[in-house]
C-alpha distance (Angstrom), angle and dihedral (degrees) to the residues before:
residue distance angle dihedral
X1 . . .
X2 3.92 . .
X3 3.65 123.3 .
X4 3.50 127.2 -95.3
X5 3.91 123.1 -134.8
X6 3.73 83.0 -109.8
X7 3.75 100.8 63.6
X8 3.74 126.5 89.7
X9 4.02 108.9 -123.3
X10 3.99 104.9 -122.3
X11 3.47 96.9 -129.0
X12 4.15 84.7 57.8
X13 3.96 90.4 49.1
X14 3.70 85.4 40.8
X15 3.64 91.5 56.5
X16 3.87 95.6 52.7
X17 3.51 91.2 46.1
X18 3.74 92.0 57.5
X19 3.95 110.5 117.9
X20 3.91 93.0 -150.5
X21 3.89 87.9 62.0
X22 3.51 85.8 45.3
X23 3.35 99.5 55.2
X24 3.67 90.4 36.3
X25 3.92 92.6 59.6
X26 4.11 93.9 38.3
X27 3.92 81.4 61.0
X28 4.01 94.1 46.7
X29 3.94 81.4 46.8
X30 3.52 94.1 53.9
X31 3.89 98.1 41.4
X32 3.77 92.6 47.9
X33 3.82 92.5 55.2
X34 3.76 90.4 50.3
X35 3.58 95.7 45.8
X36 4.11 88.3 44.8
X37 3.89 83.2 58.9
X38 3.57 96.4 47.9
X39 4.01 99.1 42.9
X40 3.83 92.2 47.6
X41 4.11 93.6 48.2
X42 4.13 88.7 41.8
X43 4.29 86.4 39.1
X44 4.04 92.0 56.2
X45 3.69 97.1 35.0
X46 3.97 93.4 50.6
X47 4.19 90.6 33.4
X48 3.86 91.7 -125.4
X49 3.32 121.5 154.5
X50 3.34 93.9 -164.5
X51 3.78 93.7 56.3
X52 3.34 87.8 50.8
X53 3.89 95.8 47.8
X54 3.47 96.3 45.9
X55 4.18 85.3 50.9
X56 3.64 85.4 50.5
X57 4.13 80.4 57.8
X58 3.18 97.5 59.3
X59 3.48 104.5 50.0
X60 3.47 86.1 51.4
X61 3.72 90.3 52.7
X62 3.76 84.0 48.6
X63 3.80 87.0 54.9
X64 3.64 91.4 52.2
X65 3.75 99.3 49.5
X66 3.59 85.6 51.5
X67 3.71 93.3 53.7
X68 3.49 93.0 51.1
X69 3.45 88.9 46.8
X70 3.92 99.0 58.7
X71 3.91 89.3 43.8
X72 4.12 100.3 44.0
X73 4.05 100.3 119.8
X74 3.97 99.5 18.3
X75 3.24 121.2 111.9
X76 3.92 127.5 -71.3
X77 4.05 88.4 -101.6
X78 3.46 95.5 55.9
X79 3.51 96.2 48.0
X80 4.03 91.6 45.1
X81 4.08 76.5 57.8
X82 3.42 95.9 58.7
X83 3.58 99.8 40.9
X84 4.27 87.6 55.3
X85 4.03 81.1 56.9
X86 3.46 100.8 48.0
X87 3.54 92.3 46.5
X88 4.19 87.7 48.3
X89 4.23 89.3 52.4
X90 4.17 83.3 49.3
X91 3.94 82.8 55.7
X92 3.58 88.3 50.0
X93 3.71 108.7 48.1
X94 4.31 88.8 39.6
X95 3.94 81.7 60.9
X96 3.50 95.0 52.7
X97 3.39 90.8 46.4
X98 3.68 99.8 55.0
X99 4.09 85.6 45.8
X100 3.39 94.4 50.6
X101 4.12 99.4 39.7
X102 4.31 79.3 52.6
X103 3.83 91.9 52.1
X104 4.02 89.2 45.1
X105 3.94 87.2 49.3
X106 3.63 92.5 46.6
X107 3.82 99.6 42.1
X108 4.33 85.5 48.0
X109 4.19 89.3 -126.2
X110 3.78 108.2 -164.8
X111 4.14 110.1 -143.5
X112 3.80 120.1 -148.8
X113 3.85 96.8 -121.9
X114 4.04 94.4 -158.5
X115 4.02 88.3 61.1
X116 3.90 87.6 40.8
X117 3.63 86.3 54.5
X118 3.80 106.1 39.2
X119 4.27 94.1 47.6
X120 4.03 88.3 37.7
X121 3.77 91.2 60.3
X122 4.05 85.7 45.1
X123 3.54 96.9 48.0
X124 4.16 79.9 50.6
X125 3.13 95.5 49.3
X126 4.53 94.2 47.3
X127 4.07 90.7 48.6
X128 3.89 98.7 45.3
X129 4.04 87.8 44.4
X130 4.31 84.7 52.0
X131 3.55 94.3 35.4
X132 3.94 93.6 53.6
X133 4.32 85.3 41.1
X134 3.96 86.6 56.3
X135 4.10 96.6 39.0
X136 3.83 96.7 99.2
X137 4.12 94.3 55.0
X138 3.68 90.7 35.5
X139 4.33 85.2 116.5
X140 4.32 99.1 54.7
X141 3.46 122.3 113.1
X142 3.99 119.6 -61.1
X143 3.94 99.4 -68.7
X144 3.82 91.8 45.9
X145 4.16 88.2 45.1
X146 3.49 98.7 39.9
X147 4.75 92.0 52.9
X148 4.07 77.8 57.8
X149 3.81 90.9 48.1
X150 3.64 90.2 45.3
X151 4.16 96.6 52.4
X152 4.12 92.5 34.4
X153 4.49 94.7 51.6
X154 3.83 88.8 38.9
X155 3.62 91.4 50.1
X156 3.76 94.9 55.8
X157 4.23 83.5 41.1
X158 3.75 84.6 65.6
X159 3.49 99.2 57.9
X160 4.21 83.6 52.2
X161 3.33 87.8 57.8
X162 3.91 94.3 45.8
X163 4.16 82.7 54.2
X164 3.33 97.9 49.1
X165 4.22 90.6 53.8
X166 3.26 91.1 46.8
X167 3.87 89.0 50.1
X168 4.13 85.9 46.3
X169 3.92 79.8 54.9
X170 3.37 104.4 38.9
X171 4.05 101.7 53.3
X172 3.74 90.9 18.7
X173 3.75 91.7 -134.0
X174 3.91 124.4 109.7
């Protein structure tokens, strides 16, 4: 009998159901959280709001590990749901970081660049290591794609944040 647009290929549910990615996004969980603890503590202490954004980034992350997580194996509506909410919490954290990036501009914060520096290169260092973990399902459905996404863009957001402390550094104004 053929499929119907409504059924979930095997080799899709198959995919989701594999305990390598699993494991592999339980890790990426796990790191994300830490590295949400330490950007936010480093972000506040050093009065960068790019710390703090890119903290904000990896709880979101977090979020959307989780997410794909709780809907790995369910059908393809359910996980066409979750990828509509993760994409709705993105919304929500890149508002907060254009509000909170305009209060920093307004209120003339001053970032440590050293502490910029040192947790950028970390951060780095975290997202490549995930990003390179999640490389081989990086072409699933939209929650396998979009844990990839996640890793690869925030990768290439570290190095902005590397830039901009060496900018802090360089001129010595915020």
């Amino acid at each position: 009998m053929g499929k119907s647009c409504c059924q979930t290929p095997e080799s899709d549910t198959a995919a989701h159901n594999d305990p390598r990615w699993r494991t592999i996004l339980w890790f990426a969980l796990i790191v994300n959280v830490a590295m949400f603890v330490v950007e936010i503590v480093a972000g506040v202490a050093a009065d960068s709001r790019a710390l703090q954004a890119d903290a904000l980034d990896f709880l979101g992350d977090a979020s959307n590990y989780a997410i794909s997580l709780g809907v790995a194996g369910m059908a393809l509506a359910w996980r066409a749901r979750a990828a509509l909410l993760k994409a709705a919490t993105m919304l929500a954290f890149g508002l907060w970081v254009i509000g909170s990036a305009t209060h920093g501009f307004l209120v003339g914060a001053s970032p440590d660049p050293a502490t910029m520096g040192v947790i950028g290169v970390l951060a780095l260092a975290a997202n490549v290591g995930v990003a390179l973990l999640l490389f081989r399902y990086r072409t699933g459905d939209s929650n396998m794609r979009s844990v990839w996404i996640c890793s690869r863009n925030d990768a290439v957001g570290n190095l902005a944040v590397v830039g901009a402390a060496a900018g802090v550094f360089g001129t010595g104004q915020a």
